[in-house]
C-alpha positions in Angstrom: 86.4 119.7 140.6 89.7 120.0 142.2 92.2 117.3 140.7 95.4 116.6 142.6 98.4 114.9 140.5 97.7 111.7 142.6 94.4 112.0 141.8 94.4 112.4 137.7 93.5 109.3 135.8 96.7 107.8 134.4 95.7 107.8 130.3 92.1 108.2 128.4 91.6 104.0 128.8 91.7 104.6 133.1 88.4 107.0 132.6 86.6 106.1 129.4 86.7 102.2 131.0 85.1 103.6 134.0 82.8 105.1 132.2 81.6 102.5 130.3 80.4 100.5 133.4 78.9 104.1 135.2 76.1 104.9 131.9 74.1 107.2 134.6 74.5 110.7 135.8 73.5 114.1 136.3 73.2 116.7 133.1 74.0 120.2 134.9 72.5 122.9 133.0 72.8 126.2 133.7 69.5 128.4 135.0 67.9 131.8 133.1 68.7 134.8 134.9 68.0 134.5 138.4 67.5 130.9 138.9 69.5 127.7 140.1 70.8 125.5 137.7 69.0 122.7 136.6 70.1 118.7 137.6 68.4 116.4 135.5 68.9 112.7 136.1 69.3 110.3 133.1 70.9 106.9 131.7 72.8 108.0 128.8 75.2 106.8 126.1 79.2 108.3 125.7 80.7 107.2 122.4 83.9 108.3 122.2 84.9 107.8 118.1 83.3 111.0 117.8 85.4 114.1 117.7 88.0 115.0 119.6 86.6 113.7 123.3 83.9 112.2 122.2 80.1 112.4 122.3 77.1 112.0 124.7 73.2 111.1 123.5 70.4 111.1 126.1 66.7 112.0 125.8 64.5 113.6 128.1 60.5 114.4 128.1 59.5 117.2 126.5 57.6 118.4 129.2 61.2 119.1 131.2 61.4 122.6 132.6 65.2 122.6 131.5 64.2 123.1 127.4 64.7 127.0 127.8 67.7 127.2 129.9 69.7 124.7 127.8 68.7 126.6 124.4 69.5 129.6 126.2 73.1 128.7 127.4 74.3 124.9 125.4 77.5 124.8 127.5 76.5 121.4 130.2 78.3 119.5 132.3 77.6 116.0 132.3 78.8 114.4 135.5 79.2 110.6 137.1 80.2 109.3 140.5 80.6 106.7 142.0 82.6 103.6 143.9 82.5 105.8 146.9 83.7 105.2 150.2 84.2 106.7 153.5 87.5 106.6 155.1 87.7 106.5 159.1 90.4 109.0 160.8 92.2 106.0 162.5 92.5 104.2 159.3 94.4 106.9 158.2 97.0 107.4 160.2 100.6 107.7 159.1 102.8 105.7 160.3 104.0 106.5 163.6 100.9 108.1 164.5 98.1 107.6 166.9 95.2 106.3 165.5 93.0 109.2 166.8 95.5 111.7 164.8 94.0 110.3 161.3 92.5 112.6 159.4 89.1 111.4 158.1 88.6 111.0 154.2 86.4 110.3 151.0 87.5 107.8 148.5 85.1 108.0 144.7 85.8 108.3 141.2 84.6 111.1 139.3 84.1 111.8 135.5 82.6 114.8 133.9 82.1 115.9 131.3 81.7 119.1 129.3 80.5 120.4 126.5 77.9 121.7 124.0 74.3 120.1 123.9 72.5 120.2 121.0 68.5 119.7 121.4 67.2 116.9 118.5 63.7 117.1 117.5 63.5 115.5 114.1 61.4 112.7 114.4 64.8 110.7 112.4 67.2 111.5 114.3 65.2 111.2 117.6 65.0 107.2 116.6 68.5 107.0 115.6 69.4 108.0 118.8 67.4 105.8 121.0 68.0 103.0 118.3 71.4 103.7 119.6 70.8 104.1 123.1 68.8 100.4 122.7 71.5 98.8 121.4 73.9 100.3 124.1 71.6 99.8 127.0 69.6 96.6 125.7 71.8 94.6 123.5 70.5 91.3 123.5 67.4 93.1 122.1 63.6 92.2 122.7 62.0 95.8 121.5 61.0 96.8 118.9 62.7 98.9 116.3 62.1 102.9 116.9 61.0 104.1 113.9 58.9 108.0 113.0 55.3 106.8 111.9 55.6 102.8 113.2 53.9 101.4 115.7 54.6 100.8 119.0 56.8 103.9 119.2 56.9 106.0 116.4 54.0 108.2 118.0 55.7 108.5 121.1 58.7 110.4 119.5 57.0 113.8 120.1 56.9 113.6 123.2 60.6 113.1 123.7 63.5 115.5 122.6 66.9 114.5 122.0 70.1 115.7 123.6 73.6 115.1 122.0 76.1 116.5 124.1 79.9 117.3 121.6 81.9 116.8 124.5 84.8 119.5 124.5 86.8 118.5 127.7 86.8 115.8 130.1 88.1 115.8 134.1 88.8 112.1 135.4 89.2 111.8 139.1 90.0 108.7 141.3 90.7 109.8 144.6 91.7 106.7 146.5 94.9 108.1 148.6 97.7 107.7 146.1 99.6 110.4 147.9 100.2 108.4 150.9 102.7 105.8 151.8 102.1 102.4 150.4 101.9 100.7 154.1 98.7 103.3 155.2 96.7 102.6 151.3 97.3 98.9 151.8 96.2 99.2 155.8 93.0 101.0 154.6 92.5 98.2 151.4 92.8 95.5 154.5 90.2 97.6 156.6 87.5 98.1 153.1 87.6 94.3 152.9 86.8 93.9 156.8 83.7 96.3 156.3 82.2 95.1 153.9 79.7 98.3 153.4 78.4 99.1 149.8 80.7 100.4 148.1 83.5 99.3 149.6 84.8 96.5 147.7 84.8 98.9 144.3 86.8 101.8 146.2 88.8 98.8 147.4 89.6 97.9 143.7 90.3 101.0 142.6 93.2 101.4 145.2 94.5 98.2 144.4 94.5 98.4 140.8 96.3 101.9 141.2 98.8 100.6 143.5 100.2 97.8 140.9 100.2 100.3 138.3 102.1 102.7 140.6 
């Protein structure tokens, strides 16, 4: 993922903030010889007390074609997007310009991260996991406790497998036009709140909130 200066989150709080509002992406993983990589969906948990960037716990179903690859090769990317937003060329326009001279553009934030996954399948540490992921996901409770050989779930654990991810870097991008002059980022945050479209009012945010810390 190419990251521009402008781009780069400002400090570790900008990203890991995000983050902790975006708890679903897509693992990457790469393929055995001759295949494609595999992108697997999932909800997952990023703790960041552990180690140097922090950790990531999901699970997936056994059953998941992806068990070889990842055993093969552990290195993953783990990777989150959102608060996206097309930009229209004649929004864009620098000033002076015709409207039809502005260059069409994306606005999203962007956080992945990398590192080495680790496959779980003791029934123990599969239910401290997703006893974590519960209290993450489902704080106020209303399940009951995940525990190897206790009913409702404990005989569900083998069919699961655990994933924690040792995160080893992190990339953090929110590209929302902070290379351009304040007059055409505040014309296009006046434009996001006219249109109204999904995903608008976050990009909007996100412009606005890096432009008073600019």
């Amino acid at each position: 993922m190419l990251i521009h200066p402008w781009d780069a989150a400002t400090d570790a709080t900008e990203w890991q903030e995000w983050l902790a509002a975006h708890d679903f992406g897509q693992l990457a993983v790469n393929g055995l010889a001759g295949e494609p990589p595999f992108v697997q969906p999932a909800h997952f948990l990023y703790d960041p007390s552990h180690g140097a960037h922090g950790e990531v716990l999901l699970h997936l179903a056994r059953p998941n074609p992806l068990w070889r690859a990842l055993e093969a090769v552990p290195q993953v990317t783990l990777s989150v997007v959102d608060d996206h937003a097309f930009i229209p060329g004649p929004w864009h326009a620098a000033p002076g310009d015709p409207p039809e001279h502005g260059t069409p553009t994306s606005y999203y934030a962007a956080v992945q991260l990398l590192g080495v996954a680790h496959v779980l399948d003791d029934p123990a540490q599969k239910a401290d996991l997703l006893q974590r992921q519960l209290g993450h996901f489902q704080p106020d409770g209303g399940t009951a406790p995940v525990a190897p050989g206790r009913e409702p779930f404990g005989r569900m654990l083998a069919g699961i497998r655990g994933v924690r991810i040792e995160v080893t870097e992190v990339r953090a991008k929110f590209k929302y036009d902070g290379n351009k002059p304040e007059e055409v980022q505040r014309r296009v945050t006046g434009l996001l709140a006219d249109r109204a479209a999904p995903g608008d009012a976050a990009a909007r945010a996100h412009q606005l909130r890096r432009l008073s810390a600019g």
